[in-house]
C-alpha positions in Angstrom: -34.0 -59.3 85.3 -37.2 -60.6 83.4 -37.8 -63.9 83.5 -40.2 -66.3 81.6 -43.5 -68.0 83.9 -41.8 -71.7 83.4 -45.1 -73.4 83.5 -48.5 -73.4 82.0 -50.5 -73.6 85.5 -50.8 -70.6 87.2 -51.8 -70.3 90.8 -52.1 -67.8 93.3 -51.9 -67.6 97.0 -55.4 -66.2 99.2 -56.6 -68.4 102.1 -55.4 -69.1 105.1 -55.4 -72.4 106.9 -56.5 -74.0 110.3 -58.7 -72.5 112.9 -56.2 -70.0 114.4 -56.7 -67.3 111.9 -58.9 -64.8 113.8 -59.2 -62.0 111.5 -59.4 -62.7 107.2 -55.7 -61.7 105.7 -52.1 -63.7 105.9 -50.6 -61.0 107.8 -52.8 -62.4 110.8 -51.3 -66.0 110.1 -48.2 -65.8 113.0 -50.4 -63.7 115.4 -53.3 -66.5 115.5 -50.1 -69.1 115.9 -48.7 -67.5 119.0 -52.4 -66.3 120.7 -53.3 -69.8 120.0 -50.0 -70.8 122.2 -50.7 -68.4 125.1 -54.7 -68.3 125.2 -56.8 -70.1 127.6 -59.5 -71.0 124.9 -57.9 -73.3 122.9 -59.6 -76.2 120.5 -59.2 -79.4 122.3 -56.3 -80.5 120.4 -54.3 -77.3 121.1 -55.2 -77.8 124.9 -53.3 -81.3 125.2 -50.4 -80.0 123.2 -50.2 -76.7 125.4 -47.7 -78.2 127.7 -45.0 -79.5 125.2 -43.8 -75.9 123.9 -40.8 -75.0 124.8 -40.4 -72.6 127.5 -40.0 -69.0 126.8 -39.0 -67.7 130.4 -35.6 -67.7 131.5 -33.2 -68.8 134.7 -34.8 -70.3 137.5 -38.5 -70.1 135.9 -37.5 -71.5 132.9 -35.5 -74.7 134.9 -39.0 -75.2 136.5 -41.1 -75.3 133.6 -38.7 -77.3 131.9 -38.9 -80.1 135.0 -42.8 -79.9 135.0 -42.9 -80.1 130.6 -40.3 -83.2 130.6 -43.1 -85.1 133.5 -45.7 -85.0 131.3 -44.3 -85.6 128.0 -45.2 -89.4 128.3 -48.7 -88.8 129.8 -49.8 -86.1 126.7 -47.9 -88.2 124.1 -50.6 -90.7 125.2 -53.4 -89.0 125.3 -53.0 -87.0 122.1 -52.3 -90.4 120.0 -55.6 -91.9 121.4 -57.5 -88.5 120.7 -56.0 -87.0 118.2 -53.8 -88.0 115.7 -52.0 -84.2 113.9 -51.3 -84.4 110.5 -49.7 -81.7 110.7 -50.2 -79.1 108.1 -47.9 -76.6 108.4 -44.5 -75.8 110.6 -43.3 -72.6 111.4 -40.1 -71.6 113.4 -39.9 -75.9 113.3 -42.8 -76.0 115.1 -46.5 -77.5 113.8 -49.0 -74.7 113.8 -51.5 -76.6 115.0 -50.2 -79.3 117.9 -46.5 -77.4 118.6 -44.5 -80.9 118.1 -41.5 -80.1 116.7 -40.9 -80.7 113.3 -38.0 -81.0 110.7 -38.1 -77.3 109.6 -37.3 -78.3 105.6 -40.7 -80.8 105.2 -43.4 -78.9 103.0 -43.4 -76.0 101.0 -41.7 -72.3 101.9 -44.1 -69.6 102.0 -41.7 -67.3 103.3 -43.9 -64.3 101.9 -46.8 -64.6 104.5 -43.8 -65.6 107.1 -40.4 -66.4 106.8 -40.3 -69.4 108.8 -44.1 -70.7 107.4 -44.0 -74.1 105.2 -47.1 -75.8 104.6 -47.7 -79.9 103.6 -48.9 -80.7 100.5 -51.8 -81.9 101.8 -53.0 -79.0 103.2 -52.0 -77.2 100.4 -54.3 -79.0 98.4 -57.1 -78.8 101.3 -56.8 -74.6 100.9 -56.9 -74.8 96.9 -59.8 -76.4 97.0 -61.5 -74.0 99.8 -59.9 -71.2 98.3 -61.9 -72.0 94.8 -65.2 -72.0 96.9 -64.3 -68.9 98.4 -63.8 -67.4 95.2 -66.9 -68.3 93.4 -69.2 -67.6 96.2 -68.5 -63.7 95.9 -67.9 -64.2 91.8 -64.5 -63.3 91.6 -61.6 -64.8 89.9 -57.9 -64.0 90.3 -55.2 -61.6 89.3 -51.6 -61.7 89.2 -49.6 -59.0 88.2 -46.1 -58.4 87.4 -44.5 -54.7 88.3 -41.9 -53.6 86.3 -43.0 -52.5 82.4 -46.6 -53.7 83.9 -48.0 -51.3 86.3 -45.0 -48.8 86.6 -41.6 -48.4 85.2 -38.5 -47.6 87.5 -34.8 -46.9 87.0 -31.5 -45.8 89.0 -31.0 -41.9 89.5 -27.5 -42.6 88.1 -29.0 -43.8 84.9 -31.4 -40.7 84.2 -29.9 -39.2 81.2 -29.3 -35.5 80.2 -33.0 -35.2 78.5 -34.3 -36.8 81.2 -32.8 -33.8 84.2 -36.3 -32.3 84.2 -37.7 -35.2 86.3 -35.0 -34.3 89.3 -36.3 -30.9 89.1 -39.0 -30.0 91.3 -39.7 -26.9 89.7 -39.6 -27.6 86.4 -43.0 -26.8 84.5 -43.5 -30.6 83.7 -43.6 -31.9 87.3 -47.5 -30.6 87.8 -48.9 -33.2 84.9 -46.3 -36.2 87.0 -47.3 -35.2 89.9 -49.2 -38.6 92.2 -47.3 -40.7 89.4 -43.7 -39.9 89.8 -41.8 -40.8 92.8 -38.1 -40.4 93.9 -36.8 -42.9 96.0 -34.0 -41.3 98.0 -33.4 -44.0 100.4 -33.0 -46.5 97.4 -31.6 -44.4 94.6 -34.3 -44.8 92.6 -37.4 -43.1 90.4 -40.6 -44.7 89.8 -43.2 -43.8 87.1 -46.5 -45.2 88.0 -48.1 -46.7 84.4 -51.3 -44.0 83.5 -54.6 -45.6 84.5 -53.3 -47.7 87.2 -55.1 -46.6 89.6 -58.2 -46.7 88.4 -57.2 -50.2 86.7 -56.6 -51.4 90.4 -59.9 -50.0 91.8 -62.0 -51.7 88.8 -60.0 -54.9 88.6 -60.6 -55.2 92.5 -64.0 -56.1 92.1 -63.9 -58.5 89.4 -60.5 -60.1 90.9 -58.4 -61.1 94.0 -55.4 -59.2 93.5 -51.6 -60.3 94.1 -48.4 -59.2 92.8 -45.5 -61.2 91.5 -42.3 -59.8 91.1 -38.4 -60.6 90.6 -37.6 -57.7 92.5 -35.8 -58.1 96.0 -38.3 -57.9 98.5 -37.5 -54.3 99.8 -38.3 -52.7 96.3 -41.3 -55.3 95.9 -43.0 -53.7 99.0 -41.9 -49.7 98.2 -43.7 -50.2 95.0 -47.0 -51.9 96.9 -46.7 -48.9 98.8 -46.8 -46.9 95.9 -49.6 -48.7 94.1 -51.9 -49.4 96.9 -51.0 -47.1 100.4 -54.2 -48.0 102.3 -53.6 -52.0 101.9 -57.3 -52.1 100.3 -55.8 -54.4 97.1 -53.4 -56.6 98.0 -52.3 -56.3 101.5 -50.0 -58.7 102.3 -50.0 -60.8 98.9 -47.1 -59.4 97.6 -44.4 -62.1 96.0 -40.7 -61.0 95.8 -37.7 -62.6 94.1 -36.6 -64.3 97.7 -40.1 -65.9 97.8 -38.9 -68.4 95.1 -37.7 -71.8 95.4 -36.6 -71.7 92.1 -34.0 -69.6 91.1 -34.8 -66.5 88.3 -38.3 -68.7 87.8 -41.8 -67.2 89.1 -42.0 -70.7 90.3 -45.8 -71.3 91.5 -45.4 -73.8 93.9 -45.1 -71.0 96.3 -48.6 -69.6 95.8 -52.3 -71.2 96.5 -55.1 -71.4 94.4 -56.8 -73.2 92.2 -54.8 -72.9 88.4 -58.6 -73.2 86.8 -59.2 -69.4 88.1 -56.2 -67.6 87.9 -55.4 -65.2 85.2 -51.5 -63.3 85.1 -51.1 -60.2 83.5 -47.0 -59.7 82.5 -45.1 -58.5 80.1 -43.0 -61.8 79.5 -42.3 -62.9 76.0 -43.7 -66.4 75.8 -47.4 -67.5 76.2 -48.6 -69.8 78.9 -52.1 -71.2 79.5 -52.9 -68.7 81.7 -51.7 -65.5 81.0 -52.1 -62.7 79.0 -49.4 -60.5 77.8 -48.9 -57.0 78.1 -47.2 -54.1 76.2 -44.0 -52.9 77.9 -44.4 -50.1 79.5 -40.9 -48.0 78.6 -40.9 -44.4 80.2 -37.1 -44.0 81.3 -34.4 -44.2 79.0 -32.9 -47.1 81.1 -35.8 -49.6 80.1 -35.4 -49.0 76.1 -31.4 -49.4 76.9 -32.2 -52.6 78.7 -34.6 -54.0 75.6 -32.2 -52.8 72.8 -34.4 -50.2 71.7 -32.8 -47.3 69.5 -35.2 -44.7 70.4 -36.5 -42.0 72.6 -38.0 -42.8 75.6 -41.0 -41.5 76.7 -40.0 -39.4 79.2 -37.1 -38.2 76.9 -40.0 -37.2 74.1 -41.7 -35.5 77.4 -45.0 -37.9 76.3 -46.6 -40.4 77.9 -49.2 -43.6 77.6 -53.1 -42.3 77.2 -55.1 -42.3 80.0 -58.1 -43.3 77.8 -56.1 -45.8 75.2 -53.7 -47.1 76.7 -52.8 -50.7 77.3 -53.6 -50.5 81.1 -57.6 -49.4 79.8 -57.5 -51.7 77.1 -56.3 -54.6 79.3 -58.9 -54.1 81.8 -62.1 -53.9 79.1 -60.2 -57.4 78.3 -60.6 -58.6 82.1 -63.9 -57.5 82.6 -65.1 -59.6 79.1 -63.2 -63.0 80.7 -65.0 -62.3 84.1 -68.6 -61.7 82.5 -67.9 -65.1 80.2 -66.7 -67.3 83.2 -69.4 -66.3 85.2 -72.4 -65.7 82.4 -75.5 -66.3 83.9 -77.3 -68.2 81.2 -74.7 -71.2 82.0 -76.1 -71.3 86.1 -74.6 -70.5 89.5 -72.7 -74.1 89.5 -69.0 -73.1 88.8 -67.8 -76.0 89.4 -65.7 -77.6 86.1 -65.3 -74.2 84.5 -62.1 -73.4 83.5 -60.5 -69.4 83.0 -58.2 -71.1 80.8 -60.5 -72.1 78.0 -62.8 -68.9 78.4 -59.1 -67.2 77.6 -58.4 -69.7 74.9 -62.1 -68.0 73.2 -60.2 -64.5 73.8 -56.3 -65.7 72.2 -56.3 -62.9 69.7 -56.3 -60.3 72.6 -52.6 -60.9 72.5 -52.8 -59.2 69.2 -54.6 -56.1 70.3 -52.6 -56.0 73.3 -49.2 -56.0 71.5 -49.8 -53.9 68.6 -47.4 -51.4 69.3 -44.5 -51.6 69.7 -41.2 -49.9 70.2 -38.8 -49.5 66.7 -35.3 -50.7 66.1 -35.5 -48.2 63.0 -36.8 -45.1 64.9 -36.8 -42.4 67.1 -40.3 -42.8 68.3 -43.4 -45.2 68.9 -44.9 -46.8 65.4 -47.2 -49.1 64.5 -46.1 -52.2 63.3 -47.4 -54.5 61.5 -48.1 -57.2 63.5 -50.8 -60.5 63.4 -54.0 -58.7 63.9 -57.3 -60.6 64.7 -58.4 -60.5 61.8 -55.5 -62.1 59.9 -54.8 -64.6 62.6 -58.7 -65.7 61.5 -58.1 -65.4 58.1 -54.8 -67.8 58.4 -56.9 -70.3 60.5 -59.6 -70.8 58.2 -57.6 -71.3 55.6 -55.6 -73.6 56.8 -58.9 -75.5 57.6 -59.7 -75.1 54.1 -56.3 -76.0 53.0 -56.7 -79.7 54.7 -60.7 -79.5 53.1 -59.3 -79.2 49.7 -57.1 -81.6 50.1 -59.0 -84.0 50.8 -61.3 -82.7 47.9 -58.1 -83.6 45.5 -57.8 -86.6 46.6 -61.5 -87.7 46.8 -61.0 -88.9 50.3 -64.2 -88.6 53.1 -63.1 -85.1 54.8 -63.6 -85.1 58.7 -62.4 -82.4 60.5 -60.5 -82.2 63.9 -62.9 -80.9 66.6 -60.0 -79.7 68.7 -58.2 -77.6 65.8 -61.6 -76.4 64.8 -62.8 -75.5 68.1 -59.2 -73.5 68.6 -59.7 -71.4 64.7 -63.6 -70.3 65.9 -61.9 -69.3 69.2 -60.5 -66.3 67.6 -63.8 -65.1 65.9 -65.2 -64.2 69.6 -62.9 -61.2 69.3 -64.7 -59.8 66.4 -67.9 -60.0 68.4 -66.7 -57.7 71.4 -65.2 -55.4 68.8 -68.5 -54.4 67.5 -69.9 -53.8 70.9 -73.0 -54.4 72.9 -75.4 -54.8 69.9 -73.4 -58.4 69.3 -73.4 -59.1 73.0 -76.3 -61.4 72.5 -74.3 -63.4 69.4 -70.9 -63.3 71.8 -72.4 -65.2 74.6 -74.0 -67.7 72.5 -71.7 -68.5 70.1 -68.7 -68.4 73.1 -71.5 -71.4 75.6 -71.6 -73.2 72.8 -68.2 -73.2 71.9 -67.1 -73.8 75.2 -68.9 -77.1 75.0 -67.2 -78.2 71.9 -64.0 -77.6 73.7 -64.8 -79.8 76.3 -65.9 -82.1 74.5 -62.6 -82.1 72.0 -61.2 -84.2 75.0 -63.2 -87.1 74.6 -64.4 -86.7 70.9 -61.7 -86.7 67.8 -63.8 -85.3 64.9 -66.9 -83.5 64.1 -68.7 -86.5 62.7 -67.7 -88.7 65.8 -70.2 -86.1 67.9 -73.0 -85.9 65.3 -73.2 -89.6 65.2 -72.8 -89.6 69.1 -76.1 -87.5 69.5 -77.9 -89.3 66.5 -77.3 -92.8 68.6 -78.7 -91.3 71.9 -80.9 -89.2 69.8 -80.4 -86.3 71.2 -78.9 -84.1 68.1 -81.3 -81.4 68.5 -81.9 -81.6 72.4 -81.3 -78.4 73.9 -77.3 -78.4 75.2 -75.9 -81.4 72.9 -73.1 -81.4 71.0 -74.7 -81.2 67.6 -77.1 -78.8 68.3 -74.1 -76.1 69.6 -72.1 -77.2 66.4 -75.4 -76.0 64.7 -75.1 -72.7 66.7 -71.2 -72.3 66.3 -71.5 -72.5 62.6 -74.4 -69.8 62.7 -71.7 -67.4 64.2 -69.4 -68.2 61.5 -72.0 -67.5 58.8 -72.8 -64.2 60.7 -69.5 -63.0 60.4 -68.6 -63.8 56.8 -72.2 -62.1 55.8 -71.4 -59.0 57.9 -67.8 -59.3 55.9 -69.9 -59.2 52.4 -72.0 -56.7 52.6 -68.8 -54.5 55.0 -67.4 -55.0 51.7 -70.1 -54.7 48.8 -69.6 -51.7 46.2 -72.4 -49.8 48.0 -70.5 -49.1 51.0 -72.9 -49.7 53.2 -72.4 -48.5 57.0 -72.1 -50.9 59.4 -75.6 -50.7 61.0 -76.5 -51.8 57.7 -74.1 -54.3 57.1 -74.7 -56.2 60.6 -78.7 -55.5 60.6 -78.9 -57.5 56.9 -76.2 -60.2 58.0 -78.2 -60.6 61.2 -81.7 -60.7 59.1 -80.2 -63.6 57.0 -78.6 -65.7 59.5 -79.7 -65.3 63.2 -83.2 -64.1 62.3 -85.3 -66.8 61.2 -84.3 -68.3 64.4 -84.9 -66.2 66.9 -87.8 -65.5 69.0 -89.6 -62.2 68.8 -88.0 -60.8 71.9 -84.5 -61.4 70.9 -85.1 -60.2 67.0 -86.2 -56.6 69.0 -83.5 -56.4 71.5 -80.8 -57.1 68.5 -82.6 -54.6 66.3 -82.5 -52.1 69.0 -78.7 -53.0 70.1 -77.7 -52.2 66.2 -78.0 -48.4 67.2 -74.9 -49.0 69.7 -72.6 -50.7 66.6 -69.2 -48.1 66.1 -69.0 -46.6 63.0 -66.8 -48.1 59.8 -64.0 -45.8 61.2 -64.0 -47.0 64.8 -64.2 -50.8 63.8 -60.9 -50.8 61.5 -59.4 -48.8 64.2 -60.5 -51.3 67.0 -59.0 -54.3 64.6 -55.5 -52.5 63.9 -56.6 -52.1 60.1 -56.9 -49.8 57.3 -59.7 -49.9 54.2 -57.0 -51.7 52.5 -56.0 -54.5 54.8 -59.5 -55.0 56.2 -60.7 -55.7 52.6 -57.9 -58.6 52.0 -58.2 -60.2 55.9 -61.9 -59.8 55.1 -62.0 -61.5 51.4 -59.7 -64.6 53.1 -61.9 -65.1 55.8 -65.2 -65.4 53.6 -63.3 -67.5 50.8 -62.1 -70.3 53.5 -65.1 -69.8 55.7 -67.4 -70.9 53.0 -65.5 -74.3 52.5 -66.0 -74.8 56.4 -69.8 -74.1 56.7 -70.3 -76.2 53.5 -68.4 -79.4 55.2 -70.7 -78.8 58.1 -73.8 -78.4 56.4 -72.7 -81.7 54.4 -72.0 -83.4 57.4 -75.8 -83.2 58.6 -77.3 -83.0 55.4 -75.3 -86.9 54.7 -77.2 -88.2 58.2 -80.4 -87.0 56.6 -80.5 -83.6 59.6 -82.4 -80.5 57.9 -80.9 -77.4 58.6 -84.2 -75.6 59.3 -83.3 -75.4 62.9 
């Protein structure tokens, strides 16, 4: 059964604890506890617990060992209270891991996926998440958690393959040479597996970028086949694989069972509802089982004999969406200090992903895969500017002072990052400044209310146009949002300009008169990369028609919002020639 992440913090598990681990990985975990037991080169505090394990030999030999362990109880007791005191970070088979006292085998958390008898304090935990972040920043890396089923691959009961579907159990039938490396029968579990198209290549690029695990309701001997299936040389996720009997909370993907530091973790599921960390993905539905399971009236894919592009589909797209979050968290114009940034809020910049990501969708009302019509980016932009304006005019009406939220604001200019990646590398330069500077703004939503409360903040410590302050990024955030509803206008004006043209006057206008001569050359040069009109509606899930009304909302609310910014320094007596 699918099940929804039931909190906003997502964590995941990678390092291992205490100085028995010999080897990097958690399958090494036990062996390092039982070769730190039977070695002769122990740490110290290993050494003087040695003695107090109970014996593992048998009949007389075991009586003896017993005799010569209960003599010296007292005399190590001693010692190892004056020397040492254990705190005692993890049990396993009631045992500590790390002095062999035993312990009450239900204190700590159950990580019964690295062992089944492993459960570690909270204290270490903590200790790990903390070294575990380090870890992760000193090779640039973030991580990734993945669901399984309708994520990477899509598996049903042989009982359940229908009559349209026989050609899969037929070896010989034409169709099996384009399945072939992606389709798997599963005779010892009754069961079919269709691997997702591009998952292995999504796997081998996301490995670089991210430490891998998966997360799965599955029973544990299905979450390993499919492992197996997805990764048969161990290279991705070796022994990080999370099954239902992992839990400790039941039909929840509870997260107190993994490690990691919830400011670097990003999940990748299919599950309905949005959480602070994750990012949702399109089901994947290739039996005729899944659409029975989700309600769906239609065809399956396999059923229509089709399947996902290699090239297009949600596995590509997801990955291009991956590899934008990674080169954001981790731009080098912000420094090699990671420390404070959060995955979260560079995610928050990308929210109308979810829109691209979920486009499609399978129809109640037909036999096939349409596309429906669904919040795109640009109308979730269009709404949130107007609703912006809306309070603006308002406020207008009533000839009251207008000062906007910085935390709503901070949220609607969130979604115009999207617009940027869509028109490719010749906005790369306008992406990563407009996404620093609204990253500070976010941050600093949690300790300022309005926009005027950080104006007059940096006017007091006069700092407003000192390079990183608050006013000075406002400045830059509302240059982005100028860009955008120039590009809109001219996108838009009766002599259908192409979009080279459209973007090389908005940029001459807005960014221009502000930029030094190196950057004016590299974004003139960049304009020759810009997709055509064709490719941009396409990459924005719109036609001429809808682009024009999404387009003609954003400019008419976008203009109330510059011109309440622009007021807002012009009334503190800041020029805008900067």
């Amino acid at each position: 059964m699918k099940v929804r992440w039931p909190l906003p913090h997502m964590l995941l598990v990678r390092d291992i604890p205490v100085w028995m681990i010999k080897v990097s990985g958690l399958d090494e975990l036990i062996w390092g506890f039982h070769s730190a037991l039977s070695s002769t080169h122990h740490p110290p505090s290993v050494v003087r617990k040695r003695q107090r394990q109970p014996p593992v030999a048998t009949g007389h030999s075991a009586a003896v060992t017993v005799s010569l362990f209960q003599d010296k109880e007292a005399e190590i007791r001693e010692v190892s209270v004056k020397e040492d005191i254990c705190t005692h970070p993890g049990v396993i088979g009631g045992m500590c891991i790390k002095c062999g006292e035993k312990m009450d085998n239900q204190s700590g958390i159950a990580f019964g996926y690295i062992h089944k008898d492993l459960r570690l304090a909270n204290d270490e935990i903590v200790r790990l998440r903390d070294r575990d972040l380090k870890n992760l920043f000193s090779h640039k890396k973030l991580c990734l958690v993945l669901d399984l089923d309708h994520t990477l691959l899509n598996s049903t009961r042989c009982m359940d393959i229908t009559q349209e579907e026989g050609y899969l159990m037929n070896e010989s039938d034409p169709m099996q040479d384009a399945l072939r490396g992606n389709l798997f029968k599963l005779n010892s579990m009754h069961m079919m597996t269709k691997l997702r198209p591009f998952v292995h290549t999504f796997l081998k690029e996301a490995s670089k970028l991210f430490e891998m695990y998966i997360y799965t309701m599955g029973e544990r001997v299905y979450a390993l086949e499919m492992a197996n299936l997805l990764d048969p040389q161990k290279i991705y996720f070796d022994s990080r694989v999370i099954a239902q009997g992992d839990c400790t909370q039941r039909h929840q993907k509870g997260l107190d069972v993994v490690l990691g530091q919830e400011s670097a973790v990003l999940i990748l599921d299919d599950t309905e509802e949005h959480r602070a960390n994750l990012i949702l993905m399109e089901r994947y539905h290739f039996f005729a089982s899944s659409c029975k399971q989700f309600r769906y009236k239609c065809k399956s894919l396999s059923e229509l004999k089709s399947d996902e592009s290699e090239a297009d589909g949600a596995l590509a797209t997801v990955l291009q969406v991956l590899k934008r979050i990674h080169n954001l968290f981790f731009d080098p114009e912000q420094g090699d200090n990671f420390a404070g940034r959060d995955v979260r809020q560079v995610l928050k910049l990308i929210v109308a992903v979810k829109n691209i990501l979920r486009i499609r969708k399978m129809s109640s009302d037909d036999d096939g895969y349409k596309v429906a019509r669904v919040q795109t980016p640009l109308s979730s932009i269009a709404q949130a500017f107007e609703e912006i304006s809306d309070l603006i005019k308002k406020g207008n009406c009533n000839e009251v002072a207008v000062d906007l939220q910085l935390k709503p604001f901070c949220e609607a200019c969130s979604l115009v990052s999207v617009l940027f990646g869509c028109l490719g590398m010749a906005f790369k330069f306008a992406e990563m400044e407009y996404t620093a500077k609204l990253r500070d703004l976010l941050e600093a939503s949690k300790n300022f209310d309005t926009l005027s409360s950080i104006v007059d903040f940096d006017l007091k410590n006069k700092t407003v146009k000192s390079p990183g302050s608050h006013t000075r990024n406002l400045r830059r955030v509302r240059q982005g949002l100028d860009l955008i509803k120039e590009l809109f206008q001219n996108f838009l004006s009766p002599e259908n300009l192409s979009l080279k043209t459209a973007a090389t006057t908005a940029y001459q206008q807005v960014c221009a008169p502000y930029h030094t001569w190196a950057v004016r050359t590299a974004a003139s040069a960049g304009m020759c990369t810009l997709p055509t009109r064709e490719q941009l509606l396409l990459n924005l899930n719109e036609t001429d028609k809808s682009a024009d009304t999404e387009m003609r909302r954003y400019i008419k609310a976008s203009h109330d919002v510059i011109k309440i910014i622009d007021d807002l320094y012009i009334a503190r007596g800041i020029t805008l020639d900067w």
